[in-house]
NURODO-107340 format. One record per residue (C-alpha): x, y, z; residue in one letter; chain. Coordinates in Angstrom, 3 decimals, decimal comma, padded with zeros to 6 digits. Layout:
<atoms>
+----------+----------+----------+------+-------+
|        X |        Y |        Z | rest | kette |
+----------+----------+----------+------+-------+
|        X |        Y |        Z |    A |     A |
...
+----------+----------+----------+------+-------+
</atoms>
This chain:
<atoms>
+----------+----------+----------+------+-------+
|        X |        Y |        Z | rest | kette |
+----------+----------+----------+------+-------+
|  000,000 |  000,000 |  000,000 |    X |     A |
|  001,476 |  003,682 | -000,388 |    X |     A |
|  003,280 |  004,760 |  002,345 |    X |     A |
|  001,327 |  008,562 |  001,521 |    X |     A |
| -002,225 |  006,751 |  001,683 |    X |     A |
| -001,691 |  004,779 |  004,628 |    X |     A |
|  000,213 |  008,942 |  006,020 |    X |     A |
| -003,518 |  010,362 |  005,072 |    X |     A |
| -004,992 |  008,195 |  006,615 |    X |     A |
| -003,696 |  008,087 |  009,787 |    X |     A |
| -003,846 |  011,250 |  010,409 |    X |     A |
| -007,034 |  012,042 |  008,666 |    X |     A |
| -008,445 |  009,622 |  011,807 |    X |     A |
| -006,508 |  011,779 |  014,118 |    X |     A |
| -007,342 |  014,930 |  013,351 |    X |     A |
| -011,713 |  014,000 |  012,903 |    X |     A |
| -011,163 |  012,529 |  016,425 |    X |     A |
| -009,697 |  015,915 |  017,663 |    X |     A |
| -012,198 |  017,696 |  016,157 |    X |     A |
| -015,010 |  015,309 |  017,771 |    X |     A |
| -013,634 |  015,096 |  020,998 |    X |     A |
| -013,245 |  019,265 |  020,919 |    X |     A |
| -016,722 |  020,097 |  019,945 |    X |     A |
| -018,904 |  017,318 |  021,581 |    X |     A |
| -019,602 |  016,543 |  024,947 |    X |     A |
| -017,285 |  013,014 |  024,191 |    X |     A |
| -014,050 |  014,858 |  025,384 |    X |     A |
| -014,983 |  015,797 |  028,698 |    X |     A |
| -016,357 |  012,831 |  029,519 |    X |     A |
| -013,602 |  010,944 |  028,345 |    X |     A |
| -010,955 |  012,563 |  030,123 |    X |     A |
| -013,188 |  013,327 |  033,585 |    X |     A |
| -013,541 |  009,054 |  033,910 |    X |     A |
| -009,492 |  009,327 |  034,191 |    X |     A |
| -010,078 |  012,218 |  036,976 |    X |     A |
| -013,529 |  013,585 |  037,430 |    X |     A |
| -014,255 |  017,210 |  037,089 |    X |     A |
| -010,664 |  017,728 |  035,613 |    X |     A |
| -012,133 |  019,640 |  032,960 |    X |     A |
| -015,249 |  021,171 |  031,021 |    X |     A |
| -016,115 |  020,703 |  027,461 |    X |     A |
| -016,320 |  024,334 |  026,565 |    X |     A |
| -013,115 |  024,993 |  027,536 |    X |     A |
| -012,125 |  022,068 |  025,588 |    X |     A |
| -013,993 |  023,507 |  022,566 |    X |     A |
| -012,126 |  027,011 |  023,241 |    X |     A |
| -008,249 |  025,193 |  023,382 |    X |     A |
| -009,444 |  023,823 |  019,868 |    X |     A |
| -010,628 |  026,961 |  018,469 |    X |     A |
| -007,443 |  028,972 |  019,984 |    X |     A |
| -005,052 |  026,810 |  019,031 |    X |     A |
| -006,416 |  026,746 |  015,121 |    X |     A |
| -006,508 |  030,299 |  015,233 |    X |     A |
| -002,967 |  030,671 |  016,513 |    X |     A |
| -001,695 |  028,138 |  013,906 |    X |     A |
| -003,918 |  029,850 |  011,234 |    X |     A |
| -002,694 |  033,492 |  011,874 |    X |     A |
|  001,252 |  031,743 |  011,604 |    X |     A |
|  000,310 |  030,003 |  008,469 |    X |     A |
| -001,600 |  033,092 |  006,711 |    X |     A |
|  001,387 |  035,573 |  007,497 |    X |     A |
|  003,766 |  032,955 |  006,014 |    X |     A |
|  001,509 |  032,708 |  003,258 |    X |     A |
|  001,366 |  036,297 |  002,596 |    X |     A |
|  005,045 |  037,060 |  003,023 |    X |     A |
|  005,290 |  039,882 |  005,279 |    X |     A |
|  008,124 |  042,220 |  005,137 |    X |     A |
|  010,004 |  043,112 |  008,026 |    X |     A |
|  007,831 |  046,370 |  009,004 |    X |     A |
|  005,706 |  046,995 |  011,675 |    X |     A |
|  002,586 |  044,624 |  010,406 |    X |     A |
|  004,379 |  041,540 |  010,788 |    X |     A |
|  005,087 |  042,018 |  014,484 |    X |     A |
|  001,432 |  043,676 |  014,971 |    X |     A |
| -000,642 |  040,666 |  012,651 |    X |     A |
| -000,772 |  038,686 |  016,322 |    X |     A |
| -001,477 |  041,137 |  019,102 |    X |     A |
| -004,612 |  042,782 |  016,867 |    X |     A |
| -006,135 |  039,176 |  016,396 |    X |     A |
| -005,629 |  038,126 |  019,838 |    X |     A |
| -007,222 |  041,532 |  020,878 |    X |     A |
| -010,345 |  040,695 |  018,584 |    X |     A |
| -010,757 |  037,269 |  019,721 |    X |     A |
| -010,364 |  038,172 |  023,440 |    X |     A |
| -013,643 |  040,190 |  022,845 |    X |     A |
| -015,846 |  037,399 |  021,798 |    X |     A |
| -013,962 |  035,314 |  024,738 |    X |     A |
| -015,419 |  037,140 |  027,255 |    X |     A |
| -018,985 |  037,037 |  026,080 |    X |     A |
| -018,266 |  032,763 |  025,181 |    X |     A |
| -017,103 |  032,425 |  028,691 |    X |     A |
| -020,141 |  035,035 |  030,750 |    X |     A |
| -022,600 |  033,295 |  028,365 |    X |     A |
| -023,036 |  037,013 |  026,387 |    X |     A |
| -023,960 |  035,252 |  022,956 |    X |     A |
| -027,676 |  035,508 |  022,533 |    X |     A |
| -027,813 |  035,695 |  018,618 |    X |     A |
| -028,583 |  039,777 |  019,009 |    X |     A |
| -029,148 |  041,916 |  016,111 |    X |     A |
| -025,687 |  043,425 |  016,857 |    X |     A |
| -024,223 |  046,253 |  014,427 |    X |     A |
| -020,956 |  045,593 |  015,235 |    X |     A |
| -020,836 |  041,873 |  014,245 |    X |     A |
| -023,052 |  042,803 |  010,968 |    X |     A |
| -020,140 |  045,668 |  010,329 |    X |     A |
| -017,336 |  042,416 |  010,736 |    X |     A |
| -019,162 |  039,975 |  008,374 |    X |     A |
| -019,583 |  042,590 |  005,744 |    X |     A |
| -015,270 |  043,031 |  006,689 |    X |     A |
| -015,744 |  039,303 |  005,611 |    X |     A |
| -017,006 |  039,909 |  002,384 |    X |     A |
| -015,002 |  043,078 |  001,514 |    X |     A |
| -012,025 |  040,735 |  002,473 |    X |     A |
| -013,202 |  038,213 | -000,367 |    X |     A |
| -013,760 |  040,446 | -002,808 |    X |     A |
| -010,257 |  042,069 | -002,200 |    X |     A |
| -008,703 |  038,993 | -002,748 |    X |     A |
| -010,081 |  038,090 | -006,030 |    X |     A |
| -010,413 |  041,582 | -007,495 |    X |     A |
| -008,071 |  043,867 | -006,022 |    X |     A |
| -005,324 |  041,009 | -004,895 |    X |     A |
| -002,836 |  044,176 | -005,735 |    X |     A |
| -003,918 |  045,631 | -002,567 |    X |     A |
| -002,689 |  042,540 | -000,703 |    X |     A |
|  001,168 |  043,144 | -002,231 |    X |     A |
|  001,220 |  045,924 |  000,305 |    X |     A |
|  002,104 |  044,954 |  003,939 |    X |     A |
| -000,790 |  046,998 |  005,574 |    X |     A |
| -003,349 |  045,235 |  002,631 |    X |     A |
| -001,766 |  041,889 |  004,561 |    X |     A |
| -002,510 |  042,976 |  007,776 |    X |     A |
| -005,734 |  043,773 |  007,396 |    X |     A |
| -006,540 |  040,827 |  005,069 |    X |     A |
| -004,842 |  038,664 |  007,641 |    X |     A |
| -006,490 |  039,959 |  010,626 |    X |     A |
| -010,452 |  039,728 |  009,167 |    X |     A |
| -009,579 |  036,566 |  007,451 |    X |     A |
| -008,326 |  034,850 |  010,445 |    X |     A |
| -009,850 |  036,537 |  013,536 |    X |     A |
| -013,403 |  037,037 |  013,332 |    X |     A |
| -014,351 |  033,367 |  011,983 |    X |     A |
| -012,503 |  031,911 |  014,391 |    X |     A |
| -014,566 |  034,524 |  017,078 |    X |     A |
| -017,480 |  033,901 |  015,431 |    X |     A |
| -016,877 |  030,351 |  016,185 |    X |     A |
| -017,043 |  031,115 |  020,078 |    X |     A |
| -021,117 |  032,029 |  019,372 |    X |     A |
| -022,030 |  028,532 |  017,766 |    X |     A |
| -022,203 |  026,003 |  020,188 |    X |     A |
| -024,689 |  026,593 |  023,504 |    X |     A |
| -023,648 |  025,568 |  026,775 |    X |     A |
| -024,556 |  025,793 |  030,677 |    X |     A |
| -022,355 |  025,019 |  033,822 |    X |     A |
| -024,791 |  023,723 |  035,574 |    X |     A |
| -025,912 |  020,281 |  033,942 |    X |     A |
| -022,599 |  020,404 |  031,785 |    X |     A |
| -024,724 |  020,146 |  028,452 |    X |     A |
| -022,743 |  021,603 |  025,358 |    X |     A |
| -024,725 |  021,613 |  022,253 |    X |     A |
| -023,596 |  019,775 |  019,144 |    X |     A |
| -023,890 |  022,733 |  016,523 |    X |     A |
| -020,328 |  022,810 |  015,632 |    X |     A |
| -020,241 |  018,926 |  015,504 |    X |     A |
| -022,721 |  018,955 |  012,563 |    X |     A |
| -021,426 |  022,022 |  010,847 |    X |     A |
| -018,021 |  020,317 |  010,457 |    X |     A |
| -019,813 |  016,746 |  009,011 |    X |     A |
| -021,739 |  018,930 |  006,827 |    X |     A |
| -018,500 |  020,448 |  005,252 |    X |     A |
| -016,793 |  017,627 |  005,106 |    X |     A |
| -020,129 |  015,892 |  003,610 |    X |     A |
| -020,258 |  018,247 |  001,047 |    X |     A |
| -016,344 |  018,826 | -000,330 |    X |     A |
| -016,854 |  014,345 | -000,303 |    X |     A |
| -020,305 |  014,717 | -002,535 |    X |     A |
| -018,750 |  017,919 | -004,537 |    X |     A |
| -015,863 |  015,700 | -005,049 |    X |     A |
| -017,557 |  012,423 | -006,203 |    X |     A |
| -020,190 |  014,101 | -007,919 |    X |     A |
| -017,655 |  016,369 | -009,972 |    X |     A |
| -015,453 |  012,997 | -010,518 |    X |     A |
| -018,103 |  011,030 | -012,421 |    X |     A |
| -019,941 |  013,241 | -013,814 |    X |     A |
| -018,022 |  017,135 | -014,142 |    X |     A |
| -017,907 |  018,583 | -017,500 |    X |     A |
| -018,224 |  022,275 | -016,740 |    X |     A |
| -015,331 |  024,042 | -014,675 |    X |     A |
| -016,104 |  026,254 | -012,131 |    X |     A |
| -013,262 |  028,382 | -011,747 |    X |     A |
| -010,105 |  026,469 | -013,374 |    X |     A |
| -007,714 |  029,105 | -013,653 |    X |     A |
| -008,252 |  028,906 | -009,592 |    X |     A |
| -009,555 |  025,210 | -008,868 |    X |     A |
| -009,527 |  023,001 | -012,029 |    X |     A |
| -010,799 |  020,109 | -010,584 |    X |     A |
| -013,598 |  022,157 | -009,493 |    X |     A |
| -017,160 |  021,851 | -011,384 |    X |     A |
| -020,474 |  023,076 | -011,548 |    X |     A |
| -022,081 |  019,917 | -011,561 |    X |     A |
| -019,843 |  018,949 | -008,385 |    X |     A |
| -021,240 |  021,881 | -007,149 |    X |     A |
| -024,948 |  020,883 | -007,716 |    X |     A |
| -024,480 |  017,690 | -006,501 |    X |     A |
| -022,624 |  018,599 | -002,927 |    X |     A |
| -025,540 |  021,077 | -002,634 |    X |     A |
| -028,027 |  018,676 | -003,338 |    X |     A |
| -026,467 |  015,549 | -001,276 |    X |     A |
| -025,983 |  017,753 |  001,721 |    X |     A |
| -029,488 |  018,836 |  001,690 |    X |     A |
| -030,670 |  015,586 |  002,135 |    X |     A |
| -028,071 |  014,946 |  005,157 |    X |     A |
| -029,370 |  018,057 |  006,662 |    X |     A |
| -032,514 |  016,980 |  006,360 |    X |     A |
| -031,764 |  013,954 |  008,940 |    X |     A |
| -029,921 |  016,083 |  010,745 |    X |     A |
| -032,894 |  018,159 |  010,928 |    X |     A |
| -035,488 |  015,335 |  011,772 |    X |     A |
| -033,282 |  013,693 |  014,674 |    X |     A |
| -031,879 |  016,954 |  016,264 |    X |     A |
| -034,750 |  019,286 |  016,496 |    X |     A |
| -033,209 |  021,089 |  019,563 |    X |     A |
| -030,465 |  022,555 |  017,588 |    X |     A |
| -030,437 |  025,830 |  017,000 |    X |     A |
| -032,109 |  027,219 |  013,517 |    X |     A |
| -033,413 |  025,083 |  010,862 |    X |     A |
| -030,572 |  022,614 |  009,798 |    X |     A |
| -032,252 |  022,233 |  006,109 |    X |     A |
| -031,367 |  026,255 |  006,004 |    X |     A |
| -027,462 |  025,570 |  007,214 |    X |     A |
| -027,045 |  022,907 |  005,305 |    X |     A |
| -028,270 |  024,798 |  001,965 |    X |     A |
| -025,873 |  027,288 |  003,151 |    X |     A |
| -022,637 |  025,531 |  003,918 |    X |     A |
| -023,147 |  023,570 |  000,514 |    X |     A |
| -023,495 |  026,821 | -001,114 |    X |     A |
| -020,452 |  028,728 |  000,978 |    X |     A |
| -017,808 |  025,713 |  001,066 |    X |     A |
| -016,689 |  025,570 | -002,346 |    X |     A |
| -016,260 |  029,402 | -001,720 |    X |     A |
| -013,895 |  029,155 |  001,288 |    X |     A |
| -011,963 |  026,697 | -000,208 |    X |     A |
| -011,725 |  028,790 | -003,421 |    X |     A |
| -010,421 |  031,920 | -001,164 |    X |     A |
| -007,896 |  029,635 |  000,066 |    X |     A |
| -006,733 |  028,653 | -002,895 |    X |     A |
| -006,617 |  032,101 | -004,483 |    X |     A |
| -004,662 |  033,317 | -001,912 |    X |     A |
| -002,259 |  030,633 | -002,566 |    X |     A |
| -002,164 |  030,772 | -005,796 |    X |     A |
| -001,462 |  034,425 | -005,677 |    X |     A |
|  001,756 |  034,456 | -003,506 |    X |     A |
|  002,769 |  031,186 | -005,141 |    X |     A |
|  002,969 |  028,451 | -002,542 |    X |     A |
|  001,162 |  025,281 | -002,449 |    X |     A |
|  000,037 |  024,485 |  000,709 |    X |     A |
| -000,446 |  026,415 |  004,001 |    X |     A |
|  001,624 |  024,399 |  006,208 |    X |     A |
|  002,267 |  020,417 |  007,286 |    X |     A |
|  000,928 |  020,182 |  010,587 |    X |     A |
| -001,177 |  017,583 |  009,512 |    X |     A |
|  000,683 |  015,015 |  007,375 |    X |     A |
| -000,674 |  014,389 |  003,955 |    X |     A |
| -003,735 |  016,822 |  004,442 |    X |     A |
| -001,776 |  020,105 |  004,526 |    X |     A |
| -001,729 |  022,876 |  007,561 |    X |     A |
| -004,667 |  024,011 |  008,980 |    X |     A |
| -005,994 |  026,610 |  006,838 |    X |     A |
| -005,824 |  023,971 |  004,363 |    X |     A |
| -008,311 |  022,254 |  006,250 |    X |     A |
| -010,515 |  025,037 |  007,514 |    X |     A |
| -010,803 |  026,817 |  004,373 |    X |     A |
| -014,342 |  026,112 |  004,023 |    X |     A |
| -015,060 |  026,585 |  007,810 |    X |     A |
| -013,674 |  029,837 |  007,780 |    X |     A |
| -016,469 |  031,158 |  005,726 |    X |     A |
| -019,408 |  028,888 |  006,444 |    X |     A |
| -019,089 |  029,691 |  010,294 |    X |     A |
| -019,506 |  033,892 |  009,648 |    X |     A |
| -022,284 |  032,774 |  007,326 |    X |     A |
| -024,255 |  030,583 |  009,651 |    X |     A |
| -023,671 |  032,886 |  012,357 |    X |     A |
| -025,479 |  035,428 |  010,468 |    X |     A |
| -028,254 |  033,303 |  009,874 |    X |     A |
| -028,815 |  032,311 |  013,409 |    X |     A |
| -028,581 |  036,245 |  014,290 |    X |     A |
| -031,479 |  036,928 |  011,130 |    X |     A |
| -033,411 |  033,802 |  012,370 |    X |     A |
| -033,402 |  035,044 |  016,289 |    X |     A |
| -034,803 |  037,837 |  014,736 |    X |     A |
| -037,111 |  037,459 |  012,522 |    X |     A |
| -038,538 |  035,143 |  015,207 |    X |     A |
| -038,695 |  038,228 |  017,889 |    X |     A |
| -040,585 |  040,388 |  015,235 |    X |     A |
| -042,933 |  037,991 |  014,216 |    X |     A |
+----------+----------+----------+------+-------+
</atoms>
């Protein structure tokens, strides 16, 4: 068997079992029947999210190749700052899905991020364009993050919102893929992604809608309607991973990092989190809502 398969797939195993041990209730349990009450899952869920936004912000400004000004050595310390905002309101239970300006203002930051990269990538040659690009790209999904799952000290419940959202990524790049590989004519974007195609596309969106709608049927005390989210991540995933790769692509390297062997670094992993978690957030903040008004 080759020796890169049998890399893959090791530590593809090892890095889903992080992930599931991080954002489900599995972890805590686990590691409290060594030596009960040693720790809680949400600040299990928090080391995970930290320590893929530290690894992410490392990777990006590689990536980006900063000079040796002032934005290089500030890139850190402005992210950190960010996420230590939505910390506080993870850890005093402050996120209530609230029509908030301020976290409208950062998701359109999001967008205007995006469409810097692909239209004005000149902008990113300059170290400030890097530091800002860095800072939205890397901070505020991984904050937004923070607001998904729901959790209370009291019963030591933690919700499994996160849990799905990742199996509904990965479900979809596996159905874009498969879908794309026996039956892709049409390229999406192949100047960017040439394995990419529409009819990939179509199919991940249409396969993960009916995996959302289980999801839907057997969890009906998560939050929102999981047909919605799952419409939505098949829609935004190709999109993160095509940001990824454009950013890539424009600075001329070929993978983010190598933390995880055979798979890439983490952004290479995360690309399509990074922009489905901003966009679910914002429906969950629309659907609170539109509920309250109605």
């Amino acid at each position: 068997m080759d020796k890169n398969l049998i890399q893959r797939t090791l530590s593809g195993i090892v890095y889903v079992a992080i992930i599931v041990l991080c954002v489900t209730p599995l972890g805590a349990k686990l590691i409290n029947s060594i030596s009960p009450d040693l720790v809680k899952q949400q600040y299990l869920y928090y080391g995970l999210i930290t320590f893929l936004m530290l690894v992410g912000t490392w990777e990006c400004v590689k990536i980006m190749q900063f000079g040796n000004g002032y934005e290089k050595w500030v890139v850190l310390p402005l992210i950190a700052f960010i996420f230590y905002l939505f910390s506080k309101r993870y850890f005093n239970y402050g996120f209530f899905f609230d029509f908030r300006l301020s976290e409208i203002l950062a998701i359109v930051l999001i967008l205007i991020a995006v469409v810097t990269l692909f239209k004005f990538s000149s902008e990113l040659y300059y170290d400030s364009g890097k530091l800002i690009f860095t800072v939205i790209y890397i901070a505020l999904p991984f904050s937004f993050a923070l607001g998904l799952p729901k959790f209370t000290s009291y019963d030591d419940t933690f919700s499994l919102e996160v849990l799905f959202l990742f199996i509904l990524i990965w479900s979809s790049d596996t159905f874009a893929y498969l879908t794309g590989k026996f039956f892709g004519k049409h390229k999406m974007a192949p100047k960017i992604s040439p394995k990419k195609t529409w009819e990939g596309y179509i199919g991940g969106v249409v396969l993960t809608l009916v995996l959302s709608y289980f999801i839907e049927h057997y969890h009906p005390d998560l939050r929102g309607n999981w047909m919605i989210v799952g419409f939505l991540v098949a829609a935004f995933a190709p999109l993160g991973d095509l940001v990824e790769s454009q950013l890539k692509r424009n600075f001329g390297v070929k993978d983010s990092g190598n933390i995880i062997p055979g798979h890439g670094g983490v952004l290479d992993r995360l690309d399509s989190f990074l922009i489905c978690v901003p966009v679910v957030y914002l429906y969950f903040i629309l659907a609170k809502f539109i509920y309250i008004i109605s």
